[in-house]
C-alpha positions in Angstrom: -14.8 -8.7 10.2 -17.1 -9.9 13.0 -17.2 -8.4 16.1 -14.1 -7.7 17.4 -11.0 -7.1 14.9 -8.4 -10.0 15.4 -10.3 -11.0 18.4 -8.8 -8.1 20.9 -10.7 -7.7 23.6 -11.1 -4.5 25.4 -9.0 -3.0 28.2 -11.7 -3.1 31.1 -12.1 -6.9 30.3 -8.4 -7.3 31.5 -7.2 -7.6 34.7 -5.7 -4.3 36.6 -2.1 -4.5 36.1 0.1 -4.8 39.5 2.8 -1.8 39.6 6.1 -1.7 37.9 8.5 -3.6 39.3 12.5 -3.9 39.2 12.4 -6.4 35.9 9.7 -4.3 34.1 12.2 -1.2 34.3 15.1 -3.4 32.9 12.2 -4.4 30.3 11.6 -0.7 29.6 15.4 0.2 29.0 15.6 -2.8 26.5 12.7 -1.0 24.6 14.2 2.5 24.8 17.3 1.0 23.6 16.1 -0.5 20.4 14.3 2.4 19.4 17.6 3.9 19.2 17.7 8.0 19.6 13.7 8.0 18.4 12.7 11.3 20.7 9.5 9.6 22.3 8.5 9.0 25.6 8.2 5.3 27.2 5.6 5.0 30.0 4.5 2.5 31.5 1.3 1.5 33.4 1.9 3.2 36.5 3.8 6.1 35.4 7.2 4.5 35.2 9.9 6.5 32.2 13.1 5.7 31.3 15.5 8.3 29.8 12.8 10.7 28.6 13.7 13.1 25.4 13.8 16.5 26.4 11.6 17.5 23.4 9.4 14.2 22.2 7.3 14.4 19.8 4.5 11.3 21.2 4.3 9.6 24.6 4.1 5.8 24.6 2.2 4.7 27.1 2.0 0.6 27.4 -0.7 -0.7 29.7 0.5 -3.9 31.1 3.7 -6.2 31.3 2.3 -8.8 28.6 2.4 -6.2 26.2 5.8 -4.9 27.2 7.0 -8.0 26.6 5.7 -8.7 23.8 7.0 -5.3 21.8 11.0 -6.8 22.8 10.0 -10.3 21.6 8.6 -9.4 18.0 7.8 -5.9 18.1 7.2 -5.7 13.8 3.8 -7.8 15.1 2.8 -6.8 18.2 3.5 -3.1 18.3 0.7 -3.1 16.2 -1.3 -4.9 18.0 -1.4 -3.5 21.0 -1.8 -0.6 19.5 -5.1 -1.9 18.4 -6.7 -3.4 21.2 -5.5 -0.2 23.1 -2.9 -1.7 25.5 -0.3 0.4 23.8 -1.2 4.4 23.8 0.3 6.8 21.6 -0.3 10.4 22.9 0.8 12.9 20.3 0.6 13.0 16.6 0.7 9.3 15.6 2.3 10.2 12.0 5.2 11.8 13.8 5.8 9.2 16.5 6.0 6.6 13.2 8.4 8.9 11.2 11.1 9.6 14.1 10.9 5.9 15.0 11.6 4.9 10.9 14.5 7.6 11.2 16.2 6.1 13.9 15.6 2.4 12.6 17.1 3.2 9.6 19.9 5.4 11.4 20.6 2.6 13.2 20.8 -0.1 10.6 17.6 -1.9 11.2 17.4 -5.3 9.3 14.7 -7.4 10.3 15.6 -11.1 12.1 16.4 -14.0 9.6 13.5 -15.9 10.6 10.8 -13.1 10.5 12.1 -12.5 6.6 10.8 -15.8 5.7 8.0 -16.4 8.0 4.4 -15.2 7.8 4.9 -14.2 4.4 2.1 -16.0 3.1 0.9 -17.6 -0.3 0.4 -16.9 -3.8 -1.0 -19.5 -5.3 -4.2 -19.3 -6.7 -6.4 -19.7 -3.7 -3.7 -18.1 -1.4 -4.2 -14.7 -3.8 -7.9 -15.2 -3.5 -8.1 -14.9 0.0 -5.3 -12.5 0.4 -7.2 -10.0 -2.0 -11.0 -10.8 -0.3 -9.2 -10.0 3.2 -8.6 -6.4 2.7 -10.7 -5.0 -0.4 -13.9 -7.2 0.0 -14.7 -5.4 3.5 -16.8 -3.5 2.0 -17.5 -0.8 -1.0 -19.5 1.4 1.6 -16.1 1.4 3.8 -13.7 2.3 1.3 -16.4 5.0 0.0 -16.0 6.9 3.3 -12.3 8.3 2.8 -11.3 7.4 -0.8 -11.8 9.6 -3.6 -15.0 10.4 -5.8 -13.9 7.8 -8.3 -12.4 5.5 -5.4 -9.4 5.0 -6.4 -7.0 3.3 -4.0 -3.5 4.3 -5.0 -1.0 6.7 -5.1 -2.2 10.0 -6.6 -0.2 12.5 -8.2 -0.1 16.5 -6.9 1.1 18.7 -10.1 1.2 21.0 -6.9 0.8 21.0 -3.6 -2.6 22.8 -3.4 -4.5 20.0 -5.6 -7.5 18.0 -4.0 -7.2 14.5 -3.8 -9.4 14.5 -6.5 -8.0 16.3 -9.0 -4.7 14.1 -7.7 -6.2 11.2 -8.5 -7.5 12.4 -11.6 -4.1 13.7 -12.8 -2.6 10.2 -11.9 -4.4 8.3 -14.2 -3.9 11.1 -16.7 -0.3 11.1 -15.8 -0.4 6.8 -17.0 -2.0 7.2 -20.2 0.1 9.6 -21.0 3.0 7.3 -20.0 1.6 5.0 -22.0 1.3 7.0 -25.0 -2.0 5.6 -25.7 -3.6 6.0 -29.2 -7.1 5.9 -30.2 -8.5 1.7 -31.4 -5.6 0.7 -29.0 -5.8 -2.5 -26.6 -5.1 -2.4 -23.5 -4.7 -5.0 -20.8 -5.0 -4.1 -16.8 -3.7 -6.1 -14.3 -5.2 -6.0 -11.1 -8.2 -2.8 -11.7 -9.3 -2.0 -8.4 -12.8 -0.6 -8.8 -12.3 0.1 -12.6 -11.0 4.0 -12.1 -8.5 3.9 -14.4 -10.2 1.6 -16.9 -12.7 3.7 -17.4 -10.3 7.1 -17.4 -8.4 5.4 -20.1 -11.3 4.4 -22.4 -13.2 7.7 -22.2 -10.4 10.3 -22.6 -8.5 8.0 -24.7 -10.3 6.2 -27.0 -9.0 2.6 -26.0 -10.3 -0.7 -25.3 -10.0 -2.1 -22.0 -10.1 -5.3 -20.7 -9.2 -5.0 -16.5 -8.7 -8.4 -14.7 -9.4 -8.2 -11.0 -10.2 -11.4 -8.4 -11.6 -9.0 -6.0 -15.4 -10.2 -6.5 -16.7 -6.4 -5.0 -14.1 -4.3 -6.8 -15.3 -5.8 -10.2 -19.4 -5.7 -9.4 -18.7 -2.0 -8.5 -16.6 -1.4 -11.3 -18.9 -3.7 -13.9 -22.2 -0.8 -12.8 -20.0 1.8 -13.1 -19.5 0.9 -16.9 -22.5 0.4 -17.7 -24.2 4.0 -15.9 -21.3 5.6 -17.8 -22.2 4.1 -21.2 -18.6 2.6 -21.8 -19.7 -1.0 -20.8 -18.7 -1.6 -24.7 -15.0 -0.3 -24.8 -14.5 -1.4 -20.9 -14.9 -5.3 -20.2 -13.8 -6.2 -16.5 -13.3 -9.5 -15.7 -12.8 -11.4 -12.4 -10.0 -13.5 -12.9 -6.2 -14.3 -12.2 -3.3 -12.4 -13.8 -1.8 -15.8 -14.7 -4.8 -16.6 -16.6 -4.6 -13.3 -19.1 -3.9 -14.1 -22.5 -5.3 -11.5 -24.6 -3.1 -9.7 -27.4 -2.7 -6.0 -26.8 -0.8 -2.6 -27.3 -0.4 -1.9 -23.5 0.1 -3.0 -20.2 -0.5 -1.7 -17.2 -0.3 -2.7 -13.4 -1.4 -0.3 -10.6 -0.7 -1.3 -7.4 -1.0 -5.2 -7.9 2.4 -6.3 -8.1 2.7 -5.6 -4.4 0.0 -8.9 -4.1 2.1 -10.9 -6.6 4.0 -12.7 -4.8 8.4 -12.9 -5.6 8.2 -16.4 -6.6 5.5 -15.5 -9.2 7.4 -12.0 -10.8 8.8 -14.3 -13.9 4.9 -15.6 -14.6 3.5 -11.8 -14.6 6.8 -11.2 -17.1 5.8 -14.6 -19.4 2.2 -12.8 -18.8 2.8 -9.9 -20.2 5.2 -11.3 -23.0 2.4 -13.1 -24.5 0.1 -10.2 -24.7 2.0 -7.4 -25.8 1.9 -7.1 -29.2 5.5 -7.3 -31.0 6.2 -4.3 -32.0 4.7 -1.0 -30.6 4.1 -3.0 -27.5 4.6 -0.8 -23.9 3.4 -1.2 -20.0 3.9 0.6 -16.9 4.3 -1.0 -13.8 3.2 0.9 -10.5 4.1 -0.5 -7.4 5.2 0.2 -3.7 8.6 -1.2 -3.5 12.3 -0.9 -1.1 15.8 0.6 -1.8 17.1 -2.6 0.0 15.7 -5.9 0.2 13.6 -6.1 3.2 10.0 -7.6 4.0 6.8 -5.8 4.6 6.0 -5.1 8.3 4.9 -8.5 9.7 2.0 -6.8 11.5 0.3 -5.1 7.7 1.3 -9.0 6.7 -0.9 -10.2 8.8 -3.7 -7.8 9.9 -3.8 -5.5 6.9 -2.2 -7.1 3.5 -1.2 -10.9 4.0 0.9 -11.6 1.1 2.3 -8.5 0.4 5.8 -7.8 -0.4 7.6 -4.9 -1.8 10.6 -5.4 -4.3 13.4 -3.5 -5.2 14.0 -2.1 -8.5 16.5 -4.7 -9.3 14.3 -7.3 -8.3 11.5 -6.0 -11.1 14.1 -5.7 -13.6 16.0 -9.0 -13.1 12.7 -11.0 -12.5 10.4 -9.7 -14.9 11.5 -7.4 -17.2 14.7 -8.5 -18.5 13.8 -12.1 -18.7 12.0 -11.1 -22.2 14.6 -8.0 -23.2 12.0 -5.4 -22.3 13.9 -1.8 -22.5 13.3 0.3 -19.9 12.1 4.0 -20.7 11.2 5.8 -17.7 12.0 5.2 -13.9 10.2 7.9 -11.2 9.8 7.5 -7.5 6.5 9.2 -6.0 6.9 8.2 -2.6 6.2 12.1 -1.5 3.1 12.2 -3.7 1.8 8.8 -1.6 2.5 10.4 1.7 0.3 13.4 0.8 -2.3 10.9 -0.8 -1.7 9.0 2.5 -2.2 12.2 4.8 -5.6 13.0 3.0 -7.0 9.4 2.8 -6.0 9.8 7.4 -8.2 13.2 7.3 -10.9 11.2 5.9 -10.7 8.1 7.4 -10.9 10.3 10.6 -13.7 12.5 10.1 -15.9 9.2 9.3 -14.1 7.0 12.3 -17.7 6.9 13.9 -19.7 5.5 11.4 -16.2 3.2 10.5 -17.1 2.1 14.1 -20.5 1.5 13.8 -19.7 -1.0 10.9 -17.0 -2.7 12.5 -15.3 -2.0 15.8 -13.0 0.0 17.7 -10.3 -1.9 17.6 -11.1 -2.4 13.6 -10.8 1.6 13.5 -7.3 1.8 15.7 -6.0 -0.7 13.2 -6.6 1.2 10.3 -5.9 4.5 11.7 -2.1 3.1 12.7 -1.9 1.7 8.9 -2.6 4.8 7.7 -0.4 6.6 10.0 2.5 4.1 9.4 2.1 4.5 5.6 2.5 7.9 5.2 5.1 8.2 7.7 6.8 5.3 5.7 6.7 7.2 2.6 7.5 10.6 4.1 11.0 9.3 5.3 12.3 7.0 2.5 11.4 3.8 4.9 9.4 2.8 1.1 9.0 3.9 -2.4 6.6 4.4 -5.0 7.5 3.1 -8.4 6.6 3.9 -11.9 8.9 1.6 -14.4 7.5 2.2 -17.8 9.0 -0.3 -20.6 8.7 -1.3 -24.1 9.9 -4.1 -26.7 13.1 -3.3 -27.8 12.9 -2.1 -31.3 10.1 0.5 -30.4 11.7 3.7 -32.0 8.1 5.8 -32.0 8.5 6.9 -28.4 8.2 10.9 -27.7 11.4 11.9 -27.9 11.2 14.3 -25.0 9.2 14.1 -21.7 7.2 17.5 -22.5 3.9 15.6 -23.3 4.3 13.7 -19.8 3.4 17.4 -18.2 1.3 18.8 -21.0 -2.3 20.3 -19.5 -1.8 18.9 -16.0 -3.6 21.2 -13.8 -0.8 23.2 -12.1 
């Protein structure tokens, strides 16, 4: 990441900022009125409020007028980054200061500006994915082993009830798939986009399958490629660093977890021609797993750029019209997780906060205030509807040998 994360400089490198004058209060109001009835406090530099909530949950505290500017020109960019280079403050519980502003957006009807749906939404071609995928998940393995799980794995978990570790969350998410899945022992299966080989290796050794797990994260598949090995299942388990569009390898199953957010909208009817070509004709099946919208709207422009260039998150309709119906794939099962992310969000912010020091050591400051306000914003984003979490699991059409109930979905989960 080099030295300093996006190049922010610290605040006692900046000038002092002069006191609030008559055109920085009519700045301020602007801000308090687009946050709509948000209960936070606005401050500025030299103490300045405007219309403060009796009860607020935060105090936002902005340092200087450049940056109070900049939140009313483009604030889905530069909120964040001030946040990050410390020139905006949030005093109080960051998650709640994100969840009563995502109320009050969507209270208010918040749509984001013509241009910024289009703009800085990045490539997905080939190389465009490549660099995309190396920006966020070839950091590091020693970073992501700090907060993540044992097994690392870096997606939505699933709680059979509250009181389950992330662990045994993460665990009984993968479990949760298979089961999906309906996998059968001397199956195939095909995995799109494998992370560090978690679920993989979960699928092969509880379920007797054959894996092979496509990944163009060059880290993520050296990781999971030792892992196979020191677990003996380097025989069933073959991951390979290459490109969804270049899979074409016949199979029972197909599952995506957590990629399609990477793929790209203009690419959703090659992953469909993708998996259309490998499933096999008749027993066929795949689940898709994916952070998606209710309404069409893009990803934050600041996660775009600092955190997940590239990334978009569909609707349902999109997934269906795009890739699934294209090649008559029935739909079996639809859920929404989106509370089981926030809590998976909540503990991966415990974490991530009990190691900020060494995260600092091995980047920066402004690195960790990034990823802290990511974090933050995600489970706040899940914990208020601003997005989803996705399970579509499908089929060819004239699979009849489905379960006919969903009692073996739930079926030994610890509870």
């Amino acid at each position: 990441m080099g030295e300093s994360f996006a190049g922010f400089k610290p605040l006692d490198e900046r000038v002092r900022a002069r006191p609030a004058a008559a055109f920085d209060r009519w700045l301020l109001s602007l801000l308090h009125k687009a946050l709509g009835d948000a209960p936070v406090r606005l401050v500025l530099w030299d103490g300045t409020e405007h219309r403060s909530p009796a009860r607020a949950v935060a105090t936002l505290r902005v340092r200087d007028r450049k940056t109070l500017v900049g939140m009313l020109l483009d604030p889905d960019l530069n909120v964040g980054d001030a946040y990050a280079s410390g020139r905006l403050e949030v005093e109080g519980d960051l998650v709640a200061a994100n969840e009563v502003v995502f109320r009050a957006l969507q209270r208010g009807g918040y749509t984001a500006l013509p241009w910024w749906r289009f703009s800085r939404a990045g490539g997905h071609g080939l190389r465009a994915s490549r660099h995309n995928i190396h920006h966020h998940y070839d950091i590091g393995n020693d970073f992501y082993r700090l907060w993540l799980d044992s097994r690392m794995v870096y997606t939505c978990a699933y709680f059979p009830t509250p009181t389950a570790t992330l662990e045994e969350a993460q665990e009984a998410k993968m479990d949760y798939v298979c089961r999906k899945l309906d996998l059968q022992p001397g199956e195939r299966v095909v995995e799109a986009g494998c992370g560090w080989g978690s679920l993989a290796l979960h699928m092969a050794r509880h379920y007797d399958v054959s894996v092979r797990a496509f990944n163009i994260s060059r880290e993520q598949v050296r990781l999971a490629r030792e892992r196979a090995e020191a677990e003996g299942l380097q025989d069933r388990v073959e991951f390979v660093e290459d490109d969804y569009r270049n899979i074409d390898e016949a199979c029972d199953a197909f599952v995506s977890v957590g990629m399609l957010e990477h793929v790209g909208l203009r690419n959703y009817a090659t992953l469909g021609a993708v998996i259309d070509r490998c499933l096999a004709p008749s027993r066929g099946r795949g689940l898709l797993h994916f952070i998606g919208r209710n309404r069409l709207r893009p990803l934050n422009a600041w996660t775009r750029k600092r955190i997940f260039p590239g990334a978009y998150p569909p609707t349902l309709r999109q997934v269906m019209e795009e890739i699934l119906e294209p090649w008559s794939f029935s739909v079996l099962d639809v859920e929404n997780l989106r509370l089981h992310y926030a809590r998976t969000l909540r503990h991966w912010l415990h974490r991530f906060e009990g190691a900020a020091e060494e995260v600092t050591r091995m980047f920066d400051e402004p690195f960790v205030r990034a990823w802290r306000l990511y974090l933050a914003g995600s489970e706040a984003a899940f914990a208020t509807g601003w997005m989803q979490l996705f399970q579509v699991t499908f089929a060819r059409p004239d699979k009849d040998d489905h379960p006919w109930t969903r009692a073996d979905l739930y079926r030994g989960l610890r509870r």
